[in-house]
Phi, psi and omega in degrees: 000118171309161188279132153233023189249112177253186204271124183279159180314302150340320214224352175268314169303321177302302197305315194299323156337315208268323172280333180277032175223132202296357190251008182244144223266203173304275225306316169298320182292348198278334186278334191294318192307295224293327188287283061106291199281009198265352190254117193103019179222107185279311171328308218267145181235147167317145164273162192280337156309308162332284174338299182318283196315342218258355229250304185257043145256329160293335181258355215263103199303355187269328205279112116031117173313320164296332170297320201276350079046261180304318176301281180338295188289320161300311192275348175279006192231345160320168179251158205272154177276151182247000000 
């Protein structure tokens, strides 16, 4: 079953927050990009590095509401393991 799920406006704002701001590290930026570049586009899915990143952004307790924001909706558009 194809990805038909994109980044809602809420988690598209985050993300863009989260890559303009100087205090947030690779991981996050790399899940906000992957979130970012997912919104208005149903086709496009996380890559499973993103996935990684966005995987140890959510678990990591330091990381920003808004980061953690963004990782979910990138890792909720990842492809699923089969």
């Amino acid at each position: 079953m194809a990805n038909t799920k994109t980044t809602g406006s809420k988690a598209a704002t985050s993300a863009s927050k989260t890559l303009q701001s100087k205090a947030t590290g690779a991981a996050s930026k790399t899940a906000g990009g992957s979130a970012l570049s997912q919104t208005g586009a149903p086709k496009k899915q996380t890559s499973s590095s993103a996935a990684s990143a966005a995987s140890k952004v959510l678990l990591d307790g330091r990381t920003s509401a808004q980061s953690k924001s963004a990782a979910g909706s990138a890792l909720a558009q990842a492809k699923g393991k089969k």
